[in-house]
DOLUM-790711 format. One record per residue (C-alpha): residue in three letters; residue number from 1; x, y, z. Coordinates in nm, 2 decimals, padded with zeros to 4 digits. Example, Ala and Ser with C-alpha at 12.3 -4.5 7.8 and 13.67 -1.06 7.14 Angstrom:
<recs>
ALA,1,01.23,-00.45,00.78
SER,2,01.37,-00.11,00.71
</recs>
This chain:
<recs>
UNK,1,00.00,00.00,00.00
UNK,2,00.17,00.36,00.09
UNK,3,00.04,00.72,00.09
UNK,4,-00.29,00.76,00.00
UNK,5,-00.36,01.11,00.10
UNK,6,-00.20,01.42,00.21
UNK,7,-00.35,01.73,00.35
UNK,8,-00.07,02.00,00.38
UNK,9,-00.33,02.25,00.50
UNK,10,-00.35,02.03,00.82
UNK,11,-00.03,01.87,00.81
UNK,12,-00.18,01.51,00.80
UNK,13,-00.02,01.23,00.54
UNK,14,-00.29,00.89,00.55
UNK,15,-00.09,00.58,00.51
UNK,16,-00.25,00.23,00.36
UNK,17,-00.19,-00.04,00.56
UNK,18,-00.35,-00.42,00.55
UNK,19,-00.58,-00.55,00.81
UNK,20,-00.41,-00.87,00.83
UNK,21,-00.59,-01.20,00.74
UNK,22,-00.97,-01.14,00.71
UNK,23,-01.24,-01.40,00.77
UNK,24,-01.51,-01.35,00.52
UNK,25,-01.86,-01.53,00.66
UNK,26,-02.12,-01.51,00.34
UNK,27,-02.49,-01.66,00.32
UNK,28,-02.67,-01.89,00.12
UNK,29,-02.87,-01.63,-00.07
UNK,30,-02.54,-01.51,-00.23
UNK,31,-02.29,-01.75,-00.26
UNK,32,-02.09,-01.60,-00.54
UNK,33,-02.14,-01.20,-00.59
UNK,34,-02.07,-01.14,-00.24
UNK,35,-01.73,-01.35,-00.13
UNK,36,-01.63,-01.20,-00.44
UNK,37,-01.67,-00.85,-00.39
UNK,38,-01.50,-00.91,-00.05
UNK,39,-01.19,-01.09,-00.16
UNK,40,-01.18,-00.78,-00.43
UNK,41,-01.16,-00.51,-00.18
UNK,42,-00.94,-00.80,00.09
UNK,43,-00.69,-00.81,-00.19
UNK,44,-00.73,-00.44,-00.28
UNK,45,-00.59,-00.38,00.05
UNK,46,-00.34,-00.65,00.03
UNK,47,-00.50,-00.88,00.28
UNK,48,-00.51,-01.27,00.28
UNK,49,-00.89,-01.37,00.29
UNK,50,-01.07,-01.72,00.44
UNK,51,-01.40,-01.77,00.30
UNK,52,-01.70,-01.92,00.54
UNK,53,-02.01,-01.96,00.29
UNK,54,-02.29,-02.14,00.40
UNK,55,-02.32,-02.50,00.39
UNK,56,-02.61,-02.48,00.13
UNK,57,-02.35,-02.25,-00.05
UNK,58,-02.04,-02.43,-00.02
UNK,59,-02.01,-02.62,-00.33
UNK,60,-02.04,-02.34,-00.55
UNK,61,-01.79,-02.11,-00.33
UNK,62,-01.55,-02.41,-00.42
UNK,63,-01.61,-02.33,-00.78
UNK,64,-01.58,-02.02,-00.70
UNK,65,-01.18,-02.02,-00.54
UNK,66,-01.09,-02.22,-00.88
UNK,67,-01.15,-01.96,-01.05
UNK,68,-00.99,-01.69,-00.83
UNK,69,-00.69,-01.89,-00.80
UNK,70,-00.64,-01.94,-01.21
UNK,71,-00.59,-01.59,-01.21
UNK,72,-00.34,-01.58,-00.92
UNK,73,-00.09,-01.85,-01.10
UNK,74,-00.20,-01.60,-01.42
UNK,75,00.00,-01.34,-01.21
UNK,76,00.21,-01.53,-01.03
UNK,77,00.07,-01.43,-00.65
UNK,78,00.05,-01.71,-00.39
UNK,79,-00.29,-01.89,-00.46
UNK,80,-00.34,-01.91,-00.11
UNK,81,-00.42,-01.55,-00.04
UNK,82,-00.75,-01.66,-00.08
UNK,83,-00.91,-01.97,00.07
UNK,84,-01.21,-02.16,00.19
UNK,85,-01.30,-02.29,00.54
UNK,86,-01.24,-02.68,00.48
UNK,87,-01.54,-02.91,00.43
UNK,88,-01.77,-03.00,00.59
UNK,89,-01.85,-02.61,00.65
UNK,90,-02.03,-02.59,01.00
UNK,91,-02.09,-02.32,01.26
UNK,92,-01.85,-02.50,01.51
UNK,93,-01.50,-02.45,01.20
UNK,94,-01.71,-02.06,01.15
UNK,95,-01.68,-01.97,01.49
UNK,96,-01.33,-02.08,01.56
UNK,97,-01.18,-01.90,01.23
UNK,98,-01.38,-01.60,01.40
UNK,99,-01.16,-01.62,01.69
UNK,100,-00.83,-01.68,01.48
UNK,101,-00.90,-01.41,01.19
UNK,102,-00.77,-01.05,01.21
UNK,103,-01.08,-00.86,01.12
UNK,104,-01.41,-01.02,01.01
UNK,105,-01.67,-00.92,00.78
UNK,106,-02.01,-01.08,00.84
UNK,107,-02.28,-01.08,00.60
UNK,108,-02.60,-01.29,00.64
UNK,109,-02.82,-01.42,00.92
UNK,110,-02.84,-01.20,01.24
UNK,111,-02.67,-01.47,01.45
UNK,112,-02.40,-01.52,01.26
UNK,113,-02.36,-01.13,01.33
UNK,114,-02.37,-01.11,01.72
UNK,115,-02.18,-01.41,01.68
UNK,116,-01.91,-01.19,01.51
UNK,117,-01.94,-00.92,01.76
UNK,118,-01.88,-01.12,02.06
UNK,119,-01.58,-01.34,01.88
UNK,120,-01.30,-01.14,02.02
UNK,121,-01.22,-01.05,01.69
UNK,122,-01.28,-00.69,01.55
UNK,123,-01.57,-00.72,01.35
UNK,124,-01.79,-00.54,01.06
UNK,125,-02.16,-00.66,01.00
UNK,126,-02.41,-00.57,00.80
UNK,127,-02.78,-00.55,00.88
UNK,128,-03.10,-00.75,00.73
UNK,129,-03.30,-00.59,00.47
UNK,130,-03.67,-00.56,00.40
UNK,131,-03.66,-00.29,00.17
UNK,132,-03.98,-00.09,00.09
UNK,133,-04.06,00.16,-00.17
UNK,134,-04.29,00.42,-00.17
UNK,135,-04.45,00.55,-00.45
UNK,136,-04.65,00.89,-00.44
UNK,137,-04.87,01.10,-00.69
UNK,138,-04.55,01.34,-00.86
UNK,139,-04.40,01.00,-00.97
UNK,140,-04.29,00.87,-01.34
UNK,141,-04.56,00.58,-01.32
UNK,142,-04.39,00.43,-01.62
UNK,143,-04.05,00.43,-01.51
UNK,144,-04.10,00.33,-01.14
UNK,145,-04.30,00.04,-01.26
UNK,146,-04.02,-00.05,-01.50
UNK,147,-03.74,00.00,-01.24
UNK,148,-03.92,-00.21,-00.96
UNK,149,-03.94,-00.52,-01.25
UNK,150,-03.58,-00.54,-01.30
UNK,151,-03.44,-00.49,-00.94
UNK,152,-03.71,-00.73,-00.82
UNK,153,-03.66,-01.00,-01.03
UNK,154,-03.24,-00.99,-01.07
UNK,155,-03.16,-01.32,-00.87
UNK,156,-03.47,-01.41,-00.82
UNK,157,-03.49,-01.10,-00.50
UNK,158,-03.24,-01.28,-00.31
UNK,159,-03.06,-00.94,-00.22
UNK,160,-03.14,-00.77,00.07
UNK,161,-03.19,-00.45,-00.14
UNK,162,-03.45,-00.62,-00.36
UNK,163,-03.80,-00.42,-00.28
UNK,164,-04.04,-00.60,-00.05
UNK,165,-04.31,-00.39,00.00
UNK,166,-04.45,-00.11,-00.21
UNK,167,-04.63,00.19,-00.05
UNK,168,-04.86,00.38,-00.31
UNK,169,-05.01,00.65,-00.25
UNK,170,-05.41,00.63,-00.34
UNK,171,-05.44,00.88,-00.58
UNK,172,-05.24,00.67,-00.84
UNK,173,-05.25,00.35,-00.65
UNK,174,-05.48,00.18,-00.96
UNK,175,-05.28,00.32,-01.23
UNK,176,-04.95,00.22,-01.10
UNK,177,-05.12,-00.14,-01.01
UNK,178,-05.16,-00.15,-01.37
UNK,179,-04.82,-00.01,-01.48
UNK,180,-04.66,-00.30,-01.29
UNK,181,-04.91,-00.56,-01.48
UNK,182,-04.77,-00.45,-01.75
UNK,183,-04.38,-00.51,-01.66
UNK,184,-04.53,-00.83,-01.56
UNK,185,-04.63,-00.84,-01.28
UNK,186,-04.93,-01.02,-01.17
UNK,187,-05.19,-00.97,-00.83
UNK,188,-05.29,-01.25,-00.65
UNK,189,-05.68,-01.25,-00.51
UNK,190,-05.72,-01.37,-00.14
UNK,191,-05.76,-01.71,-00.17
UNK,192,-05.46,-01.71,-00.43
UNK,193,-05.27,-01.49,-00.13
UNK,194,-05.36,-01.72,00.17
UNK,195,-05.27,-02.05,-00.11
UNK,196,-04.91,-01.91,-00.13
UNK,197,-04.85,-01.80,00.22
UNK,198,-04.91,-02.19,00.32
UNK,199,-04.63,-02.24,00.04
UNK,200,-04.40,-01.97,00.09
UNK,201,-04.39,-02.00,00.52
UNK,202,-04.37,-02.34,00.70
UNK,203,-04.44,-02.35,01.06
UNK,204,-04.33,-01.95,01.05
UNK,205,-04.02,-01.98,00.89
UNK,206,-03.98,-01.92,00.49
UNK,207,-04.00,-02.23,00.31
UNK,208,-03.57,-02.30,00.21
UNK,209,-03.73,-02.47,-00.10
UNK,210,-03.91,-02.17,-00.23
UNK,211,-03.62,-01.92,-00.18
UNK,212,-03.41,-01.79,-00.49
UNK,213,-03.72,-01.95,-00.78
UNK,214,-03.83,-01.77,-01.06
UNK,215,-04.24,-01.67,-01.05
UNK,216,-04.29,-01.97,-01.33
UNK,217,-04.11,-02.20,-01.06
UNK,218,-04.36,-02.05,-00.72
UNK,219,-04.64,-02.09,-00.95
UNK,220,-04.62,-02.42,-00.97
UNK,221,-04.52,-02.49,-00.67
UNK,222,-04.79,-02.32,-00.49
UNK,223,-05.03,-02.43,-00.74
UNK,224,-05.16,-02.07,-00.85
UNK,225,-05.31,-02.22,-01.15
UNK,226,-05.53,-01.92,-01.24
UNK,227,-05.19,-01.77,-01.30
UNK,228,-05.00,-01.78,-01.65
UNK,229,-04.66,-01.82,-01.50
UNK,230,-04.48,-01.82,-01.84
UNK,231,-04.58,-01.42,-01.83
UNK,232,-04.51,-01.38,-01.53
UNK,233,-04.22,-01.20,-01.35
UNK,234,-04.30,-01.16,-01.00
UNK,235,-04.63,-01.16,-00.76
UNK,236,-04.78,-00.91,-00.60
UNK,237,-05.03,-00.94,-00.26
UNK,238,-05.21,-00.67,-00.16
UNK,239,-05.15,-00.65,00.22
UNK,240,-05.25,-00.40,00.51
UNK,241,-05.13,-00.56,00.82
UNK,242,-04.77,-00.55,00.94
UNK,243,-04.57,-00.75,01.20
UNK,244,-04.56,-01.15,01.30
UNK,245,-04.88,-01.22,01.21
UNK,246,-04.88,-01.06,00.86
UNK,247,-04.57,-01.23,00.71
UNK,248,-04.59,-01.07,00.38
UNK,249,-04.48,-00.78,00.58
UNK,250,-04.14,-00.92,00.61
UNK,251,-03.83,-01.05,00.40
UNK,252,-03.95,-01.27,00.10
UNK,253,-03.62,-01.38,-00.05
UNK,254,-03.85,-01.44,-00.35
UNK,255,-04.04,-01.25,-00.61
UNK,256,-04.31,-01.17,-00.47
UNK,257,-04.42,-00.76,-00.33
UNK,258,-04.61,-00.70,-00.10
UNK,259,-04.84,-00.38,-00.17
UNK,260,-04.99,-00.13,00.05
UNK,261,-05.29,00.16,00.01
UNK,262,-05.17,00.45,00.17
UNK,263,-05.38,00.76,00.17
UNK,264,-05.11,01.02,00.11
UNK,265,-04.73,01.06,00.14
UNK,266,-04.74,01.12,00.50
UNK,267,-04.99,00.85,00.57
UNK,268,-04.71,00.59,00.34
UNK,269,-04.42,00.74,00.52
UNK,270,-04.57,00.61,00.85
UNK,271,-04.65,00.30,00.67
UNK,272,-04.30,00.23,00.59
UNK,273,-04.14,00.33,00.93
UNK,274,-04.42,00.05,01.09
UNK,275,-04.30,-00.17,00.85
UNK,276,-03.90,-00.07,00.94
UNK,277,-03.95,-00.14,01.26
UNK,278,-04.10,-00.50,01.17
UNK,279,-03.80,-00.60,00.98
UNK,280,-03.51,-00.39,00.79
UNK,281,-03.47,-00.09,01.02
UNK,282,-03.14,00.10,00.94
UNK,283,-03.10,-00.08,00.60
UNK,284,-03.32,00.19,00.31
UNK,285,-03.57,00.32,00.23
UNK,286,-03.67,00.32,-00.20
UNK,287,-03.86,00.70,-00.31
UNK,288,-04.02,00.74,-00.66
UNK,289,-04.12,01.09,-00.62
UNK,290,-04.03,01.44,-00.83
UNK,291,-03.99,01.65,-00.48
UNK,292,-03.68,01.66,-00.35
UNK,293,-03.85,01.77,-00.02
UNK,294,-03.99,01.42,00.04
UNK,295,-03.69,01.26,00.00
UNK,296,-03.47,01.51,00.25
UNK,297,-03.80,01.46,00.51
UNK,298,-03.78,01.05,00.44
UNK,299,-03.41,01.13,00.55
UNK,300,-03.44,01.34,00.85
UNK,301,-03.72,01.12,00.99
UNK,302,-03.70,00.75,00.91
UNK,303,-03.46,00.53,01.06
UNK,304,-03.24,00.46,00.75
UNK,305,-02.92,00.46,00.63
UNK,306,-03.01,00.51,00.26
UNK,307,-03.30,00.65,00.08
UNK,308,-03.26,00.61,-00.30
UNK,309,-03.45,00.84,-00.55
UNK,310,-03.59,00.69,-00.84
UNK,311,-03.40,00.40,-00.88
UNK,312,-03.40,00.04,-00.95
UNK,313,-03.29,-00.04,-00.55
UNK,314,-03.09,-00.35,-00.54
UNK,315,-02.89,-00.22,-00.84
UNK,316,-02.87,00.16,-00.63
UNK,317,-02.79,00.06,-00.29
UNK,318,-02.43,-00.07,-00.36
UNK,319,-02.36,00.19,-00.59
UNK,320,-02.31,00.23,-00.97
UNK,321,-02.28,00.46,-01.28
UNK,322,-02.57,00.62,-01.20
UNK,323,-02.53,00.70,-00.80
UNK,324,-02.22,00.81,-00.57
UNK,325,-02.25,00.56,-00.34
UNK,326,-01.92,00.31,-00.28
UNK,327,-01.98,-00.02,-00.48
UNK,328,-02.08,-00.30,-00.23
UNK,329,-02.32,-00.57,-00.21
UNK,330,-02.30,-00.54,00.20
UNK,331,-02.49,-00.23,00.35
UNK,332,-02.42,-00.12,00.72
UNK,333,-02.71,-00.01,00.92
UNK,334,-02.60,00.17,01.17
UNK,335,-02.72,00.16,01.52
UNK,336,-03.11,00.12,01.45
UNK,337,-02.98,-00.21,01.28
UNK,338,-02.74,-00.31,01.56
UNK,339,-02.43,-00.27,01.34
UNK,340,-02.10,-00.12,01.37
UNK,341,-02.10,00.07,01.07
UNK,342,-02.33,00.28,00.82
UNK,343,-02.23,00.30,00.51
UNK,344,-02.16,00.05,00.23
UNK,345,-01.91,-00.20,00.31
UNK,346,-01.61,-00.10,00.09
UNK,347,-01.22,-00.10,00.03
UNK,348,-01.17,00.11,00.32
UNK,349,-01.33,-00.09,00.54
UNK,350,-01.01,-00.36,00.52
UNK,351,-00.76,-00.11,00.57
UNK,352,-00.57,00.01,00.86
UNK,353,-00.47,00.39,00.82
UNK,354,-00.18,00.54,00.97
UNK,355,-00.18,00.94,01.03
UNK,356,00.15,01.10,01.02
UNK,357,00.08,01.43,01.20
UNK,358,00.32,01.73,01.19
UNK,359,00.24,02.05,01.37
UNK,360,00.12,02.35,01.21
UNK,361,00.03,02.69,01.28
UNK,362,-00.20,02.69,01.60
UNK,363,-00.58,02.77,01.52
UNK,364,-00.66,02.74,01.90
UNK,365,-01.03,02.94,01.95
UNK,366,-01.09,03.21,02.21
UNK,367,-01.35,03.13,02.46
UNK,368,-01.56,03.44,02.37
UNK,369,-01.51,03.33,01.95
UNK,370,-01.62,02.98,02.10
UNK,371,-01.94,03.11,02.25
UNK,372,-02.04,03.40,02.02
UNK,373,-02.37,03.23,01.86
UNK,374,-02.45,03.07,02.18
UNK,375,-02.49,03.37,02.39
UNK,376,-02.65,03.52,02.10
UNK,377,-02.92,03.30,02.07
UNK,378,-02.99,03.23,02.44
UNK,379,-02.83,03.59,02.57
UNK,380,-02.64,03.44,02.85
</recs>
């Protein structure tokens, strides 16, 4: 590594160090895009890495390594910079390379991230998602429709930026029903609702065998006959209750949106923050909206650590062309999400900085410059 910045102004050079070796635990919903994205930025910051996927994900992480390691002998680096916890992958080998790695980055189950946190090992986890989207009456109905299609359906919603629940306003709640018929999506009735539910949740927990399947494959396997599942692209429920008892008011891990009525924006905003504090709270919160206002009041009020305008979400949240945020398939979420950071998981995140700092000329503040507004405002 090196320099990477220098501020003479304040006299402060930053110097790149590595973290050491990092752990990497990854979940079943993601078995390649993520461990790759972290051994990118581990080896960005000249890091050895130790990959703990999932056992449902193991096989393919295997895969995975033979590729990353044709490219090391390709540049003639040490193949084992990168590795995989040996088979067979269980929590007992996770939790022990926990308390042997340098730094670990946790993304997945909940447990698995207070499991991190109390390894002994200094650790960066990211929060669950349970994104939802609100739509209100200033929005491009055509393009928010669109938009919701393709980040709903990319990996079958399996990220935890993929929408969940959609709050429309009820002014163009109808329309924009119809907008997303169009992109195909397709509403279940009641009975059709209640028929997948039984599918989709077994004794309260989602149904493994349901996760990550195309809307052809959930049709079919929750018998929606009525359906035309080779037109379809995802399922839509319209849903008004929120918490345990309404689990389409939760993480799907499927394509299927949940869609609420809401009778204006402020009525929707308090519709997402019910559903935040269900499930996702800290991760984002999705806006399709033409006032800017809406999206600064979403920010000040809701406990978020994202809200993305206009956007196709999953694609949004970790960055890209079209936004400023880092690149990452990991999102912090802060306190309200009980992790240790807020932003996107990045680069920076498996560096150590050192600060060379040199003195400079003193900019120390009198007491009366120090208290000038203060005792202006409250005349002390």
């Amino acid at each position: 590594m090196g320099v990477i910045s220098e501020d003479e102004e304040l006299g402060i050079t930053e110097i790149a160090r590595p973290v050491g070796v990092v752990a990497a635990v990854t979940p079943s919903t993601n078995p390649v895009a993520t461990p790759t994205n972290n051994t990118l930025n581990a080896l960005k910051g000249r890091n050895a890495i130790i990959i703990a996927p999932s056992p449902a994900g193991e096989k393919v992480c295997s895969r995975l390594l033979q590729y990353f390691h044709e490219e090391l002998r390709r540049i003639g680096a040490p193949v084992d910079l990168i590795q995989q916890l040996p088979s067979p992958v269980d929590k007992i080998r996770t939790l022990e390379l926990m308390k042997l790695a340098d730094w670990l980055i946790v993304t997945g189950s909940q447990s698995n991230v207070r499991a991190a946190y109390s390894s002994g090992t200094p650790a960066i986890g990211v929060g669950a998602g349970n994104v939802t989207v609100i739509v209100d009456e200033t929005a491009d109905l055509d393009a928010a429709a669109f938009k919701i299609m393709k980040s709903k359906t990319f990996d079958h919603a399996t990220s935890c930026s993929s929408e969940n629940a959609l709050v429309v306003v009820d002014q163009i709640y109808d329309t924009f029903l119809e907008k997303l018929g169009d992109c195909g999506g397709r509403l279940l009735d009641e009975q059709e609702k209640q028929t997948l539910q039984d599918s989709l949740w077994v004794n309260g927990k989602l149904n493994r065998q349901m996760l990550a399947r195309d809307a052809e494959i959930l049709c079919q396997m929750a018998d929606l006959k009525r359906i035309d599942s080779t037109e379809t692209k995802f399922l839509m429920v319209e849903e008004s209750g929120i918490g345990p008892d309404y689990p389409f008011s939760g993480e799907k891990l499927s394509p299927v949106l949940s869609v609420y009525r809401a009778s204006d924006f402020d009525d929707a905003q308090q519709t997402a923050l019910n559903i935040l504090n269900h499930q996702g709270k800290g991760h984002s919160i999705g806006l399709h909206s033409s006032l800017e206002e809406r999206a600064l009041k979403l920010g000040l009020e809701l406990p978020v650590c994202r809200v993305i305008v206009n956007q196709a979400h999953c694609f949004a949240t970790g960055g890209g062309f079209e936004n400023g945020l880092p690149f990452s398939l990991s999102m912090g979420c802060g306190s309200w999400g009980e992790n240790s950071i807020d932003d996107n998981l990045n680069y920076r995140h498996f560096l150590n900085i050192t600060r060379i700092a040199r003195p400079i000329a003193s900019r120390e503040v009198t007491v009366e410059e120090m208290f000038t507004e203060y005792r202006s405002r409250y005349g002390l």
